[in-house]
C-alpha positions in Angstrom: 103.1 109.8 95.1 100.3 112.2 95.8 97.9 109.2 96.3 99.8 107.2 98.5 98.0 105.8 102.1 101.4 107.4 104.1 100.2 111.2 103.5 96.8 110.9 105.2 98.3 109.1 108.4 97.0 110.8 111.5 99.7 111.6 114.2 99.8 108.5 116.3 99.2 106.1 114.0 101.8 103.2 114.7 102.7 101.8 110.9 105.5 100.2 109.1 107.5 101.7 106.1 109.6 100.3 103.7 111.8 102.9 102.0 114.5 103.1 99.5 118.2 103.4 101.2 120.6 106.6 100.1 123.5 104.6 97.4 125.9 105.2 100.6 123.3 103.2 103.2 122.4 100.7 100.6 126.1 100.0 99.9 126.7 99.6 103.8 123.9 97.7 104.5 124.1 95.6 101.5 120.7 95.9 100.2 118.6 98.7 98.8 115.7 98.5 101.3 114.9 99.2 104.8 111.7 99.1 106.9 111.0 101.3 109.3 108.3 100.7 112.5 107.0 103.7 114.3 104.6 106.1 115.2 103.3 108.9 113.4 104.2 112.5 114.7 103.8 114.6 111.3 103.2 114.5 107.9 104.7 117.3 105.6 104.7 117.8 101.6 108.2 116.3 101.5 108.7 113.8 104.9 107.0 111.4 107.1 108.4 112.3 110.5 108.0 108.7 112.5 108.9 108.2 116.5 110.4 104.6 116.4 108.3 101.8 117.9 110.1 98.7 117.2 111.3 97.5 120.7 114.3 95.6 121.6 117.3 97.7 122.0 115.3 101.1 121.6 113.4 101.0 125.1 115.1 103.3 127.6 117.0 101.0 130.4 115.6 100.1 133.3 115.0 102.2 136.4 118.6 102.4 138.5 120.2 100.9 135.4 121.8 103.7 133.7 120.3 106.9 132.2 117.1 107.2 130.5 117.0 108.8 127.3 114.6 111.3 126.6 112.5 109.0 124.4 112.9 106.6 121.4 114.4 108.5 119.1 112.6 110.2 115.9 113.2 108.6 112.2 112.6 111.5 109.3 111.9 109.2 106.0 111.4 111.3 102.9 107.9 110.6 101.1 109.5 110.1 97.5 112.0 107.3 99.5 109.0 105.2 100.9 107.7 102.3 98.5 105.2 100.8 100.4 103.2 101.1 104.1 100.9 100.3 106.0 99.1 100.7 109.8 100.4 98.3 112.3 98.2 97.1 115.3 99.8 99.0 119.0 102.9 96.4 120.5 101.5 93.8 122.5 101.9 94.4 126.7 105.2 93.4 127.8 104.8 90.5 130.0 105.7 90.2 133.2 109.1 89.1 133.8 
């Protein structure tokens, strides 16, 4: 798709994907699609290359509670797998606890 939105994004662009699953993924999962929410670090001619940005059980753990990871961890979708996409408004602040 040499038209399509997802090969202009600029780096840091947070967005949402929704690609195609491999047969084996689709037959775990039990369906054929996936979506994917993350940040933009590159583009290339064959892959979108996305740092995930979805929350919940990605953030690190909490200081003193165990080790931190070195960040959330990066999601390589191929272009011809993505079906649709779109730029996401930044996550809201977390709110105080």
């Amino acid at each position: 798709m040499p038209d399509a939105p997802w090969t202009a994004w600029a780096p840091g662009t947070r967005v949402v994907v929704r690609r195609r699953l491999t047969a084996d993924e689709a037959a775990a999962a039990g369906k054929p699609l996936t979506d994917v929410i993350g940040v933009v670090v590159r583009t290339t001619a064959t892959e979108l290359v996305l740092r995930e940005d979805a929350g919940g059980s990605a953030a690190p753990p909490h200081r003193g509670h165990g080790a931190h990871d070195a960040g959330p961890p990066l999601v390589v979708v191929p272009l011809d797998a993505i079906v649709a996409g779109k730029p996401v408004p930044p996550r809201p602040p977390r709110r105080p606890a």
